[in-house]
C-alpha positions as a Python dict, from the first residue, in 0.01 Angstrom:
ca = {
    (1, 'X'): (0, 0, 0),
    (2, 'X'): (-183, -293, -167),
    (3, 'X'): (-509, -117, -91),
    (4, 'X'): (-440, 178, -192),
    (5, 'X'): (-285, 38, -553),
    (6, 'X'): (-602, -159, -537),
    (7, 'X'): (-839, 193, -495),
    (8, 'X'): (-616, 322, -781),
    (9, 'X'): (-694, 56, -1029),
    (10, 'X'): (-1071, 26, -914),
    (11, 'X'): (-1117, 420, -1009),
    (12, 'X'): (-1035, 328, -1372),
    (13, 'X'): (-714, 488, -1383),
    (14, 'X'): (-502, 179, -1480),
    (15, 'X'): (-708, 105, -1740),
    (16, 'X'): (-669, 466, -1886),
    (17, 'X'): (-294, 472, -1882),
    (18, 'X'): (-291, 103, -1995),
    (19, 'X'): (-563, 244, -2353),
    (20, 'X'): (-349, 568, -2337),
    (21, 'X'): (5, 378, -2367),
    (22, 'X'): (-103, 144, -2652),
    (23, 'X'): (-281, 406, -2875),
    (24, 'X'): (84, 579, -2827),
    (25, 'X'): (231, 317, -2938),
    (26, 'X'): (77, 245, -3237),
    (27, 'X'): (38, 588, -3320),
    (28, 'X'): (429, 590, -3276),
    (29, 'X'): (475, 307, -3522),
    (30, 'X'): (256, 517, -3796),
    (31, 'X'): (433, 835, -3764),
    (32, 'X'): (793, 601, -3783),
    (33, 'X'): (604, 461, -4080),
    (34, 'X'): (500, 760, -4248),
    (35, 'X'): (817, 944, -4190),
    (36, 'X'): (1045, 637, -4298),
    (37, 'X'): (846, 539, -4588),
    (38, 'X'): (665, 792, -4763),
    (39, 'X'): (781, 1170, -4648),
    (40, 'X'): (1193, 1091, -4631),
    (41, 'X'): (1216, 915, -5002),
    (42, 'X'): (1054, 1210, -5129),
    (43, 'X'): (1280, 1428, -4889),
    (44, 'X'): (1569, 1253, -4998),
    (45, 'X'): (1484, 1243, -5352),
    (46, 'X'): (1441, 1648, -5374),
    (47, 'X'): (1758, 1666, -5200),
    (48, 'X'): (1930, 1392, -5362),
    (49, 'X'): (1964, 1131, -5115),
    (50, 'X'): (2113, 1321, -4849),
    (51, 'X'): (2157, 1151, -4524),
    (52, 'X'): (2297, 1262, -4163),
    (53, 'X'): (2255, 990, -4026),
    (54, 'X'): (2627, 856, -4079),
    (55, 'X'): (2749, 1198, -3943),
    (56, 'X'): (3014, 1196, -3650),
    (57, 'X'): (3269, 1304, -3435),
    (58, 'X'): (3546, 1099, -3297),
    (59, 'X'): (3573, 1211, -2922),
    (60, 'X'): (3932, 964, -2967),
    (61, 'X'): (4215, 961, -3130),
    (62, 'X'): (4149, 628, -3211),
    (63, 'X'): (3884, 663, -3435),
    (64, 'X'): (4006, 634, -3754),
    (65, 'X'): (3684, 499, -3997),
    (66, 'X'): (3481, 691, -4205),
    (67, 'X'): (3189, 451, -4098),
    (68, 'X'): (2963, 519, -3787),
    (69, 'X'): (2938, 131, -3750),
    (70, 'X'): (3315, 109, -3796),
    (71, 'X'): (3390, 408, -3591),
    (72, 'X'): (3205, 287, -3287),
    (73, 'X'): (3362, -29, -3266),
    (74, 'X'): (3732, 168, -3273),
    (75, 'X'): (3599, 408, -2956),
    (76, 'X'): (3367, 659, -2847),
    (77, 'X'): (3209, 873, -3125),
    (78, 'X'): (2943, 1174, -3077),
    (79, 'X'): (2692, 1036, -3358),
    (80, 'X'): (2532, 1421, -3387),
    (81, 'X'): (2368, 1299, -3752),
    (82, 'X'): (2156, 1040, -3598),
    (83, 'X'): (2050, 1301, -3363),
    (84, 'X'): (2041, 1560, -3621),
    (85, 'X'): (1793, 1285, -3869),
    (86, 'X'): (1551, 1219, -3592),
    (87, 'X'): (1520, 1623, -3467),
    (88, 'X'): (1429, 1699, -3883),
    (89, 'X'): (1203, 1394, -3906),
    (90, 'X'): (1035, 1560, -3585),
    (91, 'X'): (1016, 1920, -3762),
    (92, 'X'): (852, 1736, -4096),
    (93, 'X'): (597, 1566, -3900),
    (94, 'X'): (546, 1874, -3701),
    (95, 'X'): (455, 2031, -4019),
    (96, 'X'): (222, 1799, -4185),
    (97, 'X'): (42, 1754, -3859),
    (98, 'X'): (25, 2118, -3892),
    (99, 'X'): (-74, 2183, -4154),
    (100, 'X'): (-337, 1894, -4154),
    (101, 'X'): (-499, 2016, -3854),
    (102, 'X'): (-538, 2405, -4029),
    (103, 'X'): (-657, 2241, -4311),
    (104, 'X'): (-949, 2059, -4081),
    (105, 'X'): (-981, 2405, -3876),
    (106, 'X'): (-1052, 2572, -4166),
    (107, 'X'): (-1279, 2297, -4326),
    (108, 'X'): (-1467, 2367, -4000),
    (109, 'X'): (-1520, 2694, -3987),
    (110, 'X'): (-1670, 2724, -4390),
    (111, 'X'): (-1934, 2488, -4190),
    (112, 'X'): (-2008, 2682, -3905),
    (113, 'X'): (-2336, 2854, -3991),
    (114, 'X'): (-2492, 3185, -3867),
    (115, 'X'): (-2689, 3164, -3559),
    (116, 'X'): (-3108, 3228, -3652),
    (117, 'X'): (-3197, 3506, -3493),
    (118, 'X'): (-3449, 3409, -3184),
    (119, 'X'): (-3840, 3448, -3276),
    (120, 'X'): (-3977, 3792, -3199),
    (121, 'X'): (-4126, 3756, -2874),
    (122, 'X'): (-4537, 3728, -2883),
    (123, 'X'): (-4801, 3994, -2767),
    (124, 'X'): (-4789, 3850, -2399),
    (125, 'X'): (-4429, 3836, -2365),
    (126, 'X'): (-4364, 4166, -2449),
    (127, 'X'): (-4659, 4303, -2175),
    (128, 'X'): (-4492, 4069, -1925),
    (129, 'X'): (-4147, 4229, -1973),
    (130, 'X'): (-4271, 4614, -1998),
    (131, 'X'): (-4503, 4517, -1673),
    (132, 'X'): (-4139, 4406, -1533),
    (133, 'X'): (-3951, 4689, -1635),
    (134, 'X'): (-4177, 4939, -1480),
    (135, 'X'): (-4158, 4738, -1113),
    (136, 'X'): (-3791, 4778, -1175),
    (137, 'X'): (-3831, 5172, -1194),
    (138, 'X'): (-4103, 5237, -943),
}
């Protein structure tokens, strides 16, 4: 088993998933950045500061607050805002990324240029290929 973890990390693989988890990670902490601190203020000030995040269902009889904090300490709660914040910060980076990457795409394609057409082929190369053609018919 040791030499065969040991073939594993010699290949390189290791090393990949080890470059592959960090880049996640700090792309994760960007996009939590970006979506925490500049897309939901201007979210929440179009929509007036509307938060689900506080949202809940007591799945007790118990539960009596009006606070999710408060609630969970009095028994189980479903907290379906929280869930229901995270899924539409999701959809809203979904989007930009979206729409950032057609925006590229399209930036791309006014570049792309019409192939040249290839050089007319010279005296010689044209004899050669009818000399060619005519072994192919006879």
């Amino acid at each position: 088993m040791l030499k065969e973890f040991r073939e594993f990390a010699m290949k390189g693989n290791v090393v990949d998933l080890a470059v592959g988890v960090i880049i996640g990670a700090a792309f994760g902490a960007i996009v939590t950045s970006l979506v925490g601190d500049i897309i939901m203020p201007i979210i929440g000030a179009i929509t007036g500061g509307l938060d689900f995040s506080n949202y809940f269902t007591g799945l007790s009889k118990a539960v009596t607050a009006t606070n999710l904090a408060d609630a969970k300490k009095q028994g189980a709660v479903l907290a379906w805002g929280n869930f229901l914040t995270l899924t539409l910060n999701f959809l809203i980076v979904a989007f930009v990324l979206f729409m950032v990457i057609r925006a590229m795409n399209q930036f791309k394609r006014r570049e792309a240029v019409a192939p040249a057409e290839p050089p007319k082929p010279t005296a010689e190369v044209a004899l050669l290929t009818e000399i060619r053609d005519l072994l192919k018919k006879g």
